[in-house]
gemmi code that builds the backbone of each chain (N, CA, C; Angstrom):
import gemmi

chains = {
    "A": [
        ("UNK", (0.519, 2.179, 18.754), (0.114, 2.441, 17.386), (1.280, 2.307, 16.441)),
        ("UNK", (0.634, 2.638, 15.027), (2.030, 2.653, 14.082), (2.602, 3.607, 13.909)),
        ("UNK", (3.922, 3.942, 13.804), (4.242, 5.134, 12.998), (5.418, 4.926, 11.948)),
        ("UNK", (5.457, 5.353, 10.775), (6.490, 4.819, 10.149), (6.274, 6.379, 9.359)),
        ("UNK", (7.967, 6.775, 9.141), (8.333, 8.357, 8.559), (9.408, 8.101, 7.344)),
        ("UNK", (8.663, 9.019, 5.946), (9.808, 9.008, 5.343), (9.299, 10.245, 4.945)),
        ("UNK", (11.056, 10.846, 4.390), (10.936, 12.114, 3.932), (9.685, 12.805, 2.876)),
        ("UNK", (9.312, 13.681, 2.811), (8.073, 13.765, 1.618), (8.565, 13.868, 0.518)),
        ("UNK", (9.859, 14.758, 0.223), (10.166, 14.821, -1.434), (11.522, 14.764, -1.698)),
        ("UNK", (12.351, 14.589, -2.480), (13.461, 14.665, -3.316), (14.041, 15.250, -4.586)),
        ("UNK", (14.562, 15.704, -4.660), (14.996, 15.966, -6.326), (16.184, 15.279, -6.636)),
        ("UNK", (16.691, 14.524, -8.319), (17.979, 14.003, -7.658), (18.313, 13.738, -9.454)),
        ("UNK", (19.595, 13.939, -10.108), (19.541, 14.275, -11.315), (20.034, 12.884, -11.973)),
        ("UNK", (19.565, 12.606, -13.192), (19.142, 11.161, -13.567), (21.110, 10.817, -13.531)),
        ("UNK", (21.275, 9.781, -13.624), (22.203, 9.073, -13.339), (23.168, 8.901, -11.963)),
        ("UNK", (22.184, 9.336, -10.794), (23.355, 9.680, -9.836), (22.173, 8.528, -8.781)),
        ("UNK", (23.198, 8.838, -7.755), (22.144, 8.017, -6.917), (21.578, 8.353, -5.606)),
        ("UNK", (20.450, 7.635, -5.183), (19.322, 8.497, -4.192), (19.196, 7.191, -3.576)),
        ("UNK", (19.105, 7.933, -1.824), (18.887, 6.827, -0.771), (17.617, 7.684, -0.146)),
        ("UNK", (16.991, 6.823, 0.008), (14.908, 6.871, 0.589), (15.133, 6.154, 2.121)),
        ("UNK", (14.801, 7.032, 2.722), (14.725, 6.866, 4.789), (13.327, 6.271, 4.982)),
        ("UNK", (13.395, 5.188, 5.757), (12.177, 5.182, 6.633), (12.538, 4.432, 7.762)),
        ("UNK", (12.294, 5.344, 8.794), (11.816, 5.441, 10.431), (10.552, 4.302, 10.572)),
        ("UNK", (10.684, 3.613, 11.779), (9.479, 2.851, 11.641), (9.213, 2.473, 13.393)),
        ("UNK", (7.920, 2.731, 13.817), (8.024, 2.383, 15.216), (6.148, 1.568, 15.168)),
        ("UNK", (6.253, -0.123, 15.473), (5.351, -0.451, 15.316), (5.200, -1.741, 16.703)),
        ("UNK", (3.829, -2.464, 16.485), (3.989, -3.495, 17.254), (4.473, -4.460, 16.721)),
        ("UNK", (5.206, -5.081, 16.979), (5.611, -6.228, 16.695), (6.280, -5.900, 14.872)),
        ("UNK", (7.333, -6.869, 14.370), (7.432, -6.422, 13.207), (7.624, -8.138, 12.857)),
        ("UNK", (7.390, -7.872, 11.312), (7.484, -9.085, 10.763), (7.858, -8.662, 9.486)),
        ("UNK", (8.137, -7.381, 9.164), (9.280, -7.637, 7.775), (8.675, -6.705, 7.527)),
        ("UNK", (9.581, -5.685, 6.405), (9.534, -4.545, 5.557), (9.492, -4.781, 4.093)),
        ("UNK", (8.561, -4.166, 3.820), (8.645, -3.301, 1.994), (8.803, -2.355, 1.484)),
        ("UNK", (9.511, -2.285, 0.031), (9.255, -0.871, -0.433), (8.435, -1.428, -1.380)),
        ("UNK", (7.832, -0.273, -1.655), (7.041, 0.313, -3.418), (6.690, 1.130, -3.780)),
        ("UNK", (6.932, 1.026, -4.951), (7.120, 2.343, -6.462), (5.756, 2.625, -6.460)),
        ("UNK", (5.336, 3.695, -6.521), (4.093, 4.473, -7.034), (4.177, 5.104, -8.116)),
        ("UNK", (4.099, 4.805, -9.840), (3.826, 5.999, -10.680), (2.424, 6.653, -9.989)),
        ("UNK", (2.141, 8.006, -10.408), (0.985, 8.727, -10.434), (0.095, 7.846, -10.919)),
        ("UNK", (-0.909, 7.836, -10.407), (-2.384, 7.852, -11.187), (-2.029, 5.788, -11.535)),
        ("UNK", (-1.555, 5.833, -10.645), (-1.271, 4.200, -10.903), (-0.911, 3.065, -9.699)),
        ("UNK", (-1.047, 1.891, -9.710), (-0.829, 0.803, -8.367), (0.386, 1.100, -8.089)),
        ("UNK", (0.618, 0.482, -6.753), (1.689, 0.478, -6.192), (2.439, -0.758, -6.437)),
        ("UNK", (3.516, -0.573, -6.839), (4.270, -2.083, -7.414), (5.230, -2.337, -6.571)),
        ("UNK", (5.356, -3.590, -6.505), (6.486, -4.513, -4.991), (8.207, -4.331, -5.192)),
        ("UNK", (8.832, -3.593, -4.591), (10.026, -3.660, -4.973), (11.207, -5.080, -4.197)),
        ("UNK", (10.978, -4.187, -2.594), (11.995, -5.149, -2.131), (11.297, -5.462, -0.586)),
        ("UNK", (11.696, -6.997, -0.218), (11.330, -7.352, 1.645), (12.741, -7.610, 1.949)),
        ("UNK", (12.756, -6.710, 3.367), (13.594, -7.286, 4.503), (13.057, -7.596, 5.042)),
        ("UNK", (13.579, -8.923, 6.128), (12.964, -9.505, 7.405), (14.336, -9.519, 8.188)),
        ("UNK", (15.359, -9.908, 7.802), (16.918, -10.204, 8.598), (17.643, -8.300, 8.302)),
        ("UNK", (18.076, -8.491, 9.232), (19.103, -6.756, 9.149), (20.012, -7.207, 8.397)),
        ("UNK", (20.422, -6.488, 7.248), (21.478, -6.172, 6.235), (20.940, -5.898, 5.160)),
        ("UNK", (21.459, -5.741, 3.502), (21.329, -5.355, 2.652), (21.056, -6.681, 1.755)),
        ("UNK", (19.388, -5.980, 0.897), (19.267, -6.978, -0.020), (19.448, -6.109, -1.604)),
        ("UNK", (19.762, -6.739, -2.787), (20.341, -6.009, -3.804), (19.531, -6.673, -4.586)),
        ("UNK", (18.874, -5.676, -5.651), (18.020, -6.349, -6.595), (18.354, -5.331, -7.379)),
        ("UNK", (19.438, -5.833, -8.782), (20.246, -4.759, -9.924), (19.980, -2.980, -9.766)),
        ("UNK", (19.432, -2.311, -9.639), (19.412, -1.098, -9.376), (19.123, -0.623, -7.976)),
        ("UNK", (18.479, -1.437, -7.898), (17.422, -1.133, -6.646), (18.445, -1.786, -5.098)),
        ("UNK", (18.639, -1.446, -3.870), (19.047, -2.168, -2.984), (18.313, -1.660, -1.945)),
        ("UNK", (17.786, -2.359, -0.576), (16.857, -2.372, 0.272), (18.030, -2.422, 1.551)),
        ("UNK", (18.003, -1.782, 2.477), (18.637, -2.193, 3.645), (17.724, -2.487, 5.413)),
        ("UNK", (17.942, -2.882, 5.944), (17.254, -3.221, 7.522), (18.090, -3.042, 8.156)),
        ("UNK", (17.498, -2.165, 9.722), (18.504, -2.484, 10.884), (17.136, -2.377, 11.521)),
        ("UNK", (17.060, -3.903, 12.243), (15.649, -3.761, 13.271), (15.717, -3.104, 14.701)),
        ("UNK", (17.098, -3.314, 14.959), (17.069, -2.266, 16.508), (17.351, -1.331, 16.264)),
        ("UNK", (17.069, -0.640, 15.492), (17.106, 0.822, 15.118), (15.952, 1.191, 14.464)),
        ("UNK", (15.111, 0.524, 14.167), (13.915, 0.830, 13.404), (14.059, 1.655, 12.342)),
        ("UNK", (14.575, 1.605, 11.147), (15.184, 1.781, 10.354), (15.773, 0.672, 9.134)),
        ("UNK", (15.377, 1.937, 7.899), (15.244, 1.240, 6.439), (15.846, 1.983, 5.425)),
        ("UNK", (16.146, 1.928, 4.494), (16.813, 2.637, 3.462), (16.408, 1.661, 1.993)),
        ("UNK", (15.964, 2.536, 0.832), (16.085, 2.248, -0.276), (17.415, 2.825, -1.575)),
        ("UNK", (17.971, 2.414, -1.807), (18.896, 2.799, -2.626), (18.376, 2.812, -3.903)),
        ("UNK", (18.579, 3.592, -4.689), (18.578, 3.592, -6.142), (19.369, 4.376, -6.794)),
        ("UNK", (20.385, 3.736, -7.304), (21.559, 3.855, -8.554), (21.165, 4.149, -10.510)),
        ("UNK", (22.187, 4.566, -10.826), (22.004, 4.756, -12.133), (20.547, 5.043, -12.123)),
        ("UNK", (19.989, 6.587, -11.920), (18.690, 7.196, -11.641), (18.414, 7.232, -13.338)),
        ("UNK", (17.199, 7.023, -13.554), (16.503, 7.301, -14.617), (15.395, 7.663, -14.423)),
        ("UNK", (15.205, 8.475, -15.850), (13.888, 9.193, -15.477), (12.352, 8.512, -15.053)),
        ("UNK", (12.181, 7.273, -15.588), (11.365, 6.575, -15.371), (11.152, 6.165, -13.956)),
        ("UNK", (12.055, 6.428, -12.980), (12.382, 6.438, -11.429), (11.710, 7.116, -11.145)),
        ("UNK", (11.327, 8.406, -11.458), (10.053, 9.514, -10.585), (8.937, 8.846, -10.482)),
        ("UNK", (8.694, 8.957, -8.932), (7.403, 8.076, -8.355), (7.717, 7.906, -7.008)),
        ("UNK", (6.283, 7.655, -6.363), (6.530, 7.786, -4.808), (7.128, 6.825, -4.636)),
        ("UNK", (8.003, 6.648, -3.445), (8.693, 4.904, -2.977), (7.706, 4.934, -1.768)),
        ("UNK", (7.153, 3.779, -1.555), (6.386, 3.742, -0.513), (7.067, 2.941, 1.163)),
        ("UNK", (7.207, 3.022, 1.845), (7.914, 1.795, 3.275), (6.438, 1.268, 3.832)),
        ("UNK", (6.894, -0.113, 4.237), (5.901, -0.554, 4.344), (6.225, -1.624, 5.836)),
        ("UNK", (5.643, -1.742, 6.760), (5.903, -2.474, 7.511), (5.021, -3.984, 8.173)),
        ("UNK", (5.112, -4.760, 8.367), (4.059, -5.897, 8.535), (3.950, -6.181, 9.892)),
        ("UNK", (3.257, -5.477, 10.824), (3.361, -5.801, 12.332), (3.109, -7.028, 12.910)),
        ("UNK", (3.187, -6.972, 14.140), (2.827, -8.451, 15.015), (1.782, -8.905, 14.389)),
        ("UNK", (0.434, -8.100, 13.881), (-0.704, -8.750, 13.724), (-0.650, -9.220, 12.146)),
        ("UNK", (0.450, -8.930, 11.456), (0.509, -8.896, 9.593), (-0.580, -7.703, 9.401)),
        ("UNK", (-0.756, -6.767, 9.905), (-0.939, -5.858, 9.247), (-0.290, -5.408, 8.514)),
        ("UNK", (-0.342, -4.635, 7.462), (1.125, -4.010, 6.436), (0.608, -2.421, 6.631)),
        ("UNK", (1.626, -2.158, 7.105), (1.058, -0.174, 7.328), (2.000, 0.737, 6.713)),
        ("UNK", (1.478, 1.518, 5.601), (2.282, 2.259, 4.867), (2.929, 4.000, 5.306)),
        ("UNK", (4.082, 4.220, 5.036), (4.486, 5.091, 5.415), (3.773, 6.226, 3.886)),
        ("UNK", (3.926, 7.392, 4.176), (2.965, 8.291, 3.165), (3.737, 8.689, 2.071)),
        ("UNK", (5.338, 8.044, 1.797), (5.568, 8.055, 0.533), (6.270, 9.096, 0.497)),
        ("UNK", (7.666, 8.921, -0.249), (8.721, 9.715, -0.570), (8.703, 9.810, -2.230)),
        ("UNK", (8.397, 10.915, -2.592), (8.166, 11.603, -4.056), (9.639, 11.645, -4.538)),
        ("UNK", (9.815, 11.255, -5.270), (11.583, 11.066, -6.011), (10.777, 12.270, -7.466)),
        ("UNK", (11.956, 13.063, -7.468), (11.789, 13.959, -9.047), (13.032, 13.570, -10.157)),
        ("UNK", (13.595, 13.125, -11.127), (14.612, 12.954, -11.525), (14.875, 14.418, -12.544)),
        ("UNK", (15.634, 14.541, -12.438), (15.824, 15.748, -13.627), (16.680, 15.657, -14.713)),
        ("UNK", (16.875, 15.803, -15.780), (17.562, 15.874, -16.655), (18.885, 16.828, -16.363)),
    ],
    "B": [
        ("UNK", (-1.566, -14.613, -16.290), (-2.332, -14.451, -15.513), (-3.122, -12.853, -15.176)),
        ("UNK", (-3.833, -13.190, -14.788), (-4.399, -11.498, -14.224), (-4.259, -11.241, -13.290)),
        ("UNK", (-4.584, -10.017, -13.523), (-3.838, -9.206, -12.138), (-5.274, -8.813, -11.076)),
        ("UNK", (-5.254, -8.075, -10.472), (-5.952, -7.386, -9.580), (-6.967, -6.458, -9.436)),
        ("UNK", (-8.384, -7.237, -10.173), (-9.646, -6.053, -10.451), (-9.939, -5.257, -9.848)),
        ("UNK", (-10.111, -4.227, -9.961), (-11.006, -3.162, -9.393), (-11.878, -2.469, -9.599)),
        ("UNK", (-13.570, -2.972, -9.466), (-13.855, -2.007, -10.184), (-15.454, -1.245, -8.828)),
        ("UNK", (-15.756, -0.248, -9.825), (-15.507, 0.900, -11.100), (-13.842, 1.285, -10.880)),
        ("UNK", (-13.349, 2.126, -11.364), (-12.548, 3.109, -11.298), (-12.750, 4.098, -11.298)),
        ("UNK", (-13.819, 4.710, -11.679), (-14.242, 6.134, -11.059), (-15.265, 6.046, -10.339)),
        ("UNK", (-16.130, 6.586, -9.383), (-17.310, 6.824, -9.005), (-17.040, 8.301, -8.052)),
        ("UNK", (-18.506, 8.648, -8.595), (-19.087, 10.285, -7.969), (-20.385, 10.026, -7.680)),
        ("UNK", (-20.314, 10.270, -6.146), (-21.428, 10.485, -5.358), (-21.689, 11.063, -4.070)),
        ("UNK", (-22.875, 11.460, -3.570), (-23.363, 12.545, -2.892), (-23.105, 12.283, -1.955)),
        ("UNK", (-23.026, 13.526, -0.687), (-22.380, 13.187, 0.554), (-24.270, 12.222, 1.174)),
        ("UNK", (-24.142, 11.457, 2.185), (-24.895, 10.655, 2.590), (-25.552, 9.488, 1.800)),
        ("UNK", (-24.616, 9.497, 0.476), (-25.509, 7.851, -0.171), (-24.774, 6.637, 0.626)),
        ("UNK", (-24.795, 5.500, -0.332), (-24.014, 4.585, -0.231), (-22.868, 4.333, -0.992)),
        ("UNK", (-21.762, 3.488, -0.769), (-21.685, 2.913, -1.943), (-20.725, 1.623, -2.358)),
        ("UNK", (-21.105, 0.913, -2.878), (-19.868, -0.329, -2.849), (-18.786, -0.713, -4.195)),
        ("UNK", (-17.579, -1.204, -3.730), (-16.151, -1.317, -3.970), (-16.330, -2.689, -4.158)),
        ("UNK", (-15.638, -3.009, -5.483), (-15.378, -4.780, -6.288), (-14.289, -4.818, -6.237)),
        ("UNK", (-13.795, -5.940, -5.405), (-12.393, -6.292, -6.328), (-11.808, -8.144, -6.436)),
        ("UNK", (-11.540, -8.179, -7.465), (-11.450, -9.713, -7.989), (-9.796, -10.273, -8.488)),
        ("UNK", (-9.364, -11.006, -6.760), (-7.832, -10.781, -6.607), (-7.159, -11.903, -7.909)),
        ("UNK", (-6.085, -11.360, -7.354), (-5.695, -12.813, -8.248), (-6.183, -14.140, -8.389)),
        ("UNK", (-5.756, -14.658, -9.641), (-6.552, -16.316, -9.198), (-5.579, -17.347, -8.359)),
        ("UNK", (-6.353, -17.512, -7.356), (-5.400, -18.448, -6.514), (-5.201, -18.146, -4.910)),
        ("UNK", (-5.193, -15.752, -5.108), (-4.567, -15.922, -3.995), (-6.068, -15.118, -3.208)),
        ("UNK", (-6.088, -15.864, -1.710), (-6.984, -16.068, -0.758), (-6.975, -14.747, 0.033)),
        ("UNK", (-6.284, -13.807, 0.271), (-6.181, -12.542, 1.260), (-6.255, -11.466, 0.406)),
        ("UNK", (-7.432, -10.744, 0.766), (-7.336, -9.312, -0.026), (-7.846, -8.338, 1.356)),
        ("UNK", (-7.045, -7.216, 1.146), (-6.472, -6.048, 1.823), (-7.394, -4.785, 1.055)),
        ("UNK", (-7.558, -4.046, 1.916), (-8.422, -2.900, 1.341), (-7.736, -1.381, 1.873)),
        ("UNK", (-7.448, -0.661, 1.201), (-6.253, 1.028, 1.440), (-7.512, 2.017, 1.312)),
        ("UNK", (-6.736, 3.249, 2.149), (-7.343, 4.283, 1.712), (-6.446, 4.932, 1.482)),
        ("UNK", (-6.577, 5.823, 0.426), (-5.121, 6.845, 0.118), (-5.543, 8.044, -0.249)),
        ("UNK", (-4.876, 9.453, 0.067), (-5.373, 10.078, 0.396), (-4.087, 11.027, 0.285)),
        ("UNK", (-3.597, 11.792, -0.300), (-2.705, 12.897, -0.082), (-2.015, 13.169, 0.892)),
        ("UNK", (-3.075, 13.845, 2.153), (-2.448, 14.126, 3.228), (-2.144, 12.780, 4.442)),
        ("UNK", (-2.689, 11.814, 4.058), (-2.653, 10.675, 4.979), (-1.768, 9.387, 4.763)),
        ("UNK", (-1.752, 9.566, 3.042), (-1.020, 8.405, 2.480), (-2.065, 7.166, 2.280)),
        ("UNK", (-1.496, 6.014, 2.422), (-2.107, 4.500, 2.377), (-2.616, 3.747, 4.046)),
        ("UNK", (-3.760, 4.199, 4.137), (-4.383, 4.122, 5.467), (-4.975, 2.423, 5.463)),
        ("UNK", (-4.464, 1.068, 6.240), (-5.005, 0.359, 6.141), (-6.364, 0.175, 6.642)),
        ("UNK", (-7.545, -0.138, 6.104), (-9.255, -0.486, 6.143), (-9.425, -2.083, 6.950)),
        ("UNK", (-8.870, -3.349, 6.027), (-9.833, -4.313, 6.700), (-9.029, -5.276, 5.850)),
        ("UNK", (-8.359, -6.801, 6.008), (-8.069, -8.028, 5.660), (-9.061, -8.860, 5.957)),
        ("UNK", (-8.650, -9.415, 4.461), (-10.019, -10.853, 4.428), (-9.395, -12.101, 3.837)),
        ("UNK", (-9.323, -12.768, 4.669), (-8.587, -14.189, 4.394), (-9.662, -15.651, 4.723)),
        ("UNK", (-10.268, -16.327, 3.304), (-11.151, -17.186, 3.319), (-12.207, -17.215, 4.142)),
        ("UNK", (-12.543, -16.045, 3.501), (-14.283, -15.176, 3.503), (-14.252, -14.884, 5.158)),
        ("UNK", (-13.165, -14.456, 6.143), (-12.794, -14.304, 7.464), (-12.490, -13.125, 7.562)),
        ("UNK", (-12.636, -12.017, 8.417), (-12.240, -10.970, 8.206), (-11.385, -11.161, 9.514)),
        ("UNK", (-9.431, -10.667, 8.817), (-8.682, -11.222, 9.761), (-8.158, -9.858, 10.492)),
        ("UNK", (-8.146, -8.656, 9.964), (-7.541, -7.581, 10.508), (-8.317, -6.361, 10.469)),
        ("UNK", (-8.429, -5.403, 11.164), (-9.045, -4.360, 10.789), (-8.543, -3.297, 11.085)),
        ("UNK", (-8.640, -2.285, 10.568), (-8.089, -0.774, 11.039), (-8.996, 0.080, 11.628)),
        ("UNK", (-8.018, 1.215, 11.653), (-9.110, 1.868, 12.770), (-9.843, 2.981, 11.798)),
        ("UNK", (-10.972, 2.484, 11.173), (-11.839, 3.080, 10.753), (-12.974, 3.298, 11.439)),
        ("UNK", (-14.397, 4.716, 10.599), (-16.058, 3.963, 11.326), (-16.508, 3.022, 11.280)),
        ("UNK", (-17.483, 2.608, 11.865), (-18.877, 1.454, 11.363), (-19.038, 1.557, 10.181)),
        ("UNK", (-18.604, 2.779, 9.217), (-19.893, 3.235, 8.174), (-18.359, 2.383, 7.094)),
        ("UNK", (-17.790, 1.909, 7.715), (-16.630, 1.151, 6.617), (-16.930, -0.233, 6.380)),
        ("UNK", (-17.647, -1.067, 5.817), (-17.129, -2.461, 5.703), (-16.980, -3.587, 4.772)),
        ("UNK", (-16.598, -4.337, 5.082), (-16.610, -5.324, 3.565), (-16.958, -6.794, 3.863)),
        ("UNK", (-16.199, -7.350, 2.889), (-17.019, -8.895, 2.750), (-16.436, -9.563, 2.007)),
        ("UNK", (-15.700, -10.823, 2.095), (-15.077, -11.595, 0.918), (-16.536, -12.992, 0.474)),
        ("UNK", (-16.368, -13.160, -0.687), (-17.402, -14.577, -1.096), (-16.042, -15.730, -1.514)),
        ("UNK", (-16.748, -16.498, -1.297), (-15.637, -17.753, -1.365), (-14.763, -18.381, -2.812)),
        ("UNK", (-15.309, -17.660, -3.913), (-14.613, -17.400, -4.799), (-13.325, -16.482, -4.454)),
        ("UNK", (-13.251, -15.776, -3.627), (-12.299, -14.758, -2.685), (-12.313, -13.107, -3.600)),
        ("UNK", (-13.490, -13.011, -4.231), (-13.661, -11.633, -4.428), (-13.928, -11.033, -3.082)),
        ("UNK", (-14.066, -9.553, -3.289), (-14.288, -9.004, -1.940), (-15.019, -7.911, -2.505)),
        ("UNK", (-15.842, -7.029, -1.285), (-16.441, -5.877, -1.684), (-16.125, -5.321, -0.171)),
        ("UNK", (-16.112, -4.059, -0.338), (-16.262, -2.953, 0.805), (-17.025, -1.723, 0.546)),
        ("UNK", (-17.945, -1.867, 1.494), (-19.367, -0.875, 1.548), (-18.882, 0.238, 2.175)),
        ("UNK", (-18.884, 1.920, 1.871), (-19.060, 3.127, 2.856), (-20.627, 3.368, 2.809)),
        ("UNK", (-20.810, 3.393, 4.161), (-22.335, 3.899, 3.993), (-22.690, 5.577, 4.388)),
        ("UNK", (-23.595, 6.148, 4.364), (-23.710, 7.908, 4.862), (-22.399, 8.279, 4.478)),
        ("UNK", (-22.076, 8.466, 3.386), (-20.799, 9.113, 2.834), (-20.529, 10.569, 3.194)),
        ("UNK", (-19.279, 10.660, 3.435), (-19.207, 12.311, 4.159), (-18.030, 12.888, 2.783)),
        ("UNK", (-17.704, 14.078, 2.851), (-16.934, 14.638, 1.841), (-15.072, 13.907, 1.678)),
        ("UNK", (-15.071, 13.738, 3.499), (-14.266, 13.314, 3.610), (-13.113, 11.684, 3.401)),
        ("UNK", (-14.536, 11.218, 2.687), (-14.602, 9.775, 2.402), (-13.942, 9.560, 0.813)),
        ("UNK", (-13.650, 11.104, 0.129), (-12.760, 11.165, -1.628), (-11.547, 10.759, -1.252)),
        ("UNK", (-11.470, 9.598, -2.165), (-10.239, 9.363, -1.834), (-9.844, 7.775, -2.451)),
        ("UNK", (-8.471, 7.758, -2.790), (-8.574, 6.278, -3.931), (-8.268, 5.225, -2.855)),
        ("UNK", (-9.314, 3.876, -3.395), (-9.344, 2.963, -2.556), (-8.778, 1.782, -2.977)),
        ("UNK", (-7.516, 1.464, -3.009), (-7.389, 0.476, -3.331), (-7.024, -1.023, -2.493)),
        ("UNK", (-7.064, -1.915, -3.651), (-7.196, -3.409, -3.041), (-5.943, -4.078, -3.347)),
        ("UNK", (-5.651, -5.224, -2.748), (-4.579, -5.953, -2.534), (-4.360, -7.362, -2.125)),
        ("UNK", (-4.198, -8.043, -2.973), (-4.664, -9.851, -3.335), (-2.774, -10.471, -2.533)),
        ("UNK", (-2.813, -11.207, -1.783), (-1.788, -11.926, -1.494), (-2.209, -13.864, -1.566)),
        ("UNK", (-1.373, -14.112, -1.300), (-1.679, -15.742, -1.733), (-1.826, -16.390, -0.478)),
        ("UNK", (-1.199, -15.941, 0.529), (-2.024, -16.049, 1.758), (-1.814, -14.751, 2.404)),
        ("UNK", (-1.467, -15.033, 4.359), (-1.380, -13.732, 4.536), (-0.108, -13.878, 5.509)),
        ("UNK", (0.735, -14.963, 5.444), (1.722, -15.094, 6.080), (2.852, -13.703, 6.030)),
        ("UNK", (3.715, -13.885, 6.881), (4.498, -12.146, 6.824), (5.351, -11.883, 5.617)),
        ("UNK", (5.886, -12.949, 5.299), (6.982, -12.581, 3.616), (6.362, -12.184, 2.662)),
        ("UNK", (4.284, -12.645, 2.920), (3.840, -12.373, 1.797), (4.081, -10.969, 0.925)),
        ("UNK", (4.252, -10.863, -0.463), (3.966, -9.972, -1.167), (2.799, -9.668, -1.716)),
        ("UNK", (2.233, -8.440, -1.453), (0.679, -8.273, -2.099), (0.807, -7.484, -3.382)),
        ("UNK", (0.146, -7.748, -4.473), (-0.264, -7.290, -5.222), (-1.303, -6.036, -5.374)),
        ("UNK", (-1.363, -5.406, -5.949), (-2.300, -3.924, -6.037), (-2.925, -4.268, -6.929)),
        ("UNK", (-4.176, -3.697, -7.378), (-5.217, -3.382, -8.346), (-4.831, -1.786, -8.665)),
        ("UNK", (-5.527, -1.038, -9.534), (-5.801, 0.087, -9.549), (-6.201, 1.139, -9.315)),
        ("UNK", (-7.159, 0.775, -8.646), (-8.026, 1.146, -7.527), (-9.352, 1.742, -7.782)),
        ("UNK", (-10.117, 2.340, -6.719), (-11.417, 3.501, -7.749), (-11.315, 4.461, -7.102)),
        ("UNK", (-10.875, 5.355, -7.696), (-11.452, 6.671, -7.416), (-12.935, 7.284, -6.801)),
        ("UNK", (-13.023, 7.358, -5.963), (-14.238, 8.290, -4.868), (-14.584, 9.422, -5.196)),
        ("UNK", (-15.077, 10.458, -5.474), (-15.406, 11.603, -4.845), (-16.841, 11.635, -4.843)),
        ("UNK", (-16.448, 12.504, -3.143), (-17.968, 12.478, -2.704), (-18.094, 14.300, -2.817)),
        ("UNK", (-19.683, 14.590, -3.031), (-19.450, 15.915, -3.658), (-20.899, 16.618, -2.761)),
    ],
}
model = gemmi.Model(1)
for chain_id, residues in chains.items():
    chain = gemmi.Chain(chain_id)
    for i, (resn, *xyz) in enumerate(residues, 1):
        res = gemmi.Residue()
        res.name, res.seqid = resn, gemmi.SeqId(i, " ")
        for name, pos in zip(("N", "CA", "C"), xyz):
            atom = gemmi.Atom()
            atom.name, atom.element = name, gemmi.Element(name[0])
            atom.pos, atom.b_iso = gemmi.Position(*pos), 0.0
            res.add_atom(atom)
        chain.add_residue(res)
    model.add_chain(chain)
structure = gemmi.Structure()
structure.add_model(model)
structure.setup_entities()
């Protein structure tokens, strides 16, 4: 089966920076996602790994290590507009995409 | 371009009706994905439909299913609705369904069964 774990919540004060865990144990893998959840709203595409190392997209950076099953989202220069679930997402042997239940980021002033 | 219909966005209905889910993916792209989300469960995958084929499924009931038409809208039916069936459903349009793909979200509709 799938299992993929990320922490449930965070607090983290706007300008500093916050790293988002996800654990991932699936069949077969064929590449990772994150995405942003505002409340009461879609889930929007941030970043794919498929190769282990770090991909950087201006605030945002995504990391992979596949023999470790293991992911990390970075986010720098926190703003408030940052509060929202980050979602991990994994694409198994079959391209299924199976979501982990979402790490709640709070930013605070 | 547009994005990812969904509709209704709200619906309320009784435990044991029916009821069916629209969604009208992007134009162009052929694979739409169907979520259940849910608080305590998160984003539970339902069922992939890639050129009116249903390519993946999750481990849902019988009483779950859907249907793409070759325009590549899709619908997904719950039938005998239980309480446990509230919960936002959303959809997800990719351009195919290869693994780099990125999917797109709709908004989703809101459920509650009462």
């Amino acid at each position: 089966g799938q299992n993929i774990d990320q922490p449930t919540e965070m607090t983290a004060t706007e300008g500093a920076i916050v790293q988002i865990n996800c654990t991932y144990q699936t069949s077969g893998f064929n590449g990772l996602f994150w995405y942003q959840q505002h409340a009461g709203e879609a889930p929007t595409f941030l970043s794919y790994n498929v190769l282990d190392g770090l991909e950087e997209k201006g605030r945002f950076s995504s990391f992979l290590s596949r023999s470790k099953g293991y992911s990390y989202l970075l986010l720098k220069e926190l703003q408030m507009k940052d509060s929202a679930s980050y979602l991990c997402a994994v694409r198994d042997g079959n391209n299924r995409l199976a979501f982990g239940k979402g790490n709640q980021v709070v930013v605070i002033p | 371009k547009a994005g990812v219909t969904q509709t209704p966005r709200y619906l309320i209905k009784t435990r044991g009706q029916q009821v069916t889910l629209s969604c009208s993916p992007i134009s162009g792209h052929r694979s739409v994905s169907w979520y259940q989300q849910t608080p305590g469960q998160g984003l539970q995958f339902l069922f992939e439909y890639f050129s009116e084929t249903q390519r993946n499924k999750g481990n849902f009931p019988g009483r779950f299913s859907g249907r793409q038409f070759s325009n590549s809208r899709s619908e997904m039916n719950v039938s005998t609705l239980e309480l446990g069936d509230s919960a936002l459903y959303l959809c997800a349009s990719s351009l195919d369904s290869g693994p780099n793909t990125e999917a797109f979200f709709g908004q989703g509709t809101r459920l509650t069964v009462v």
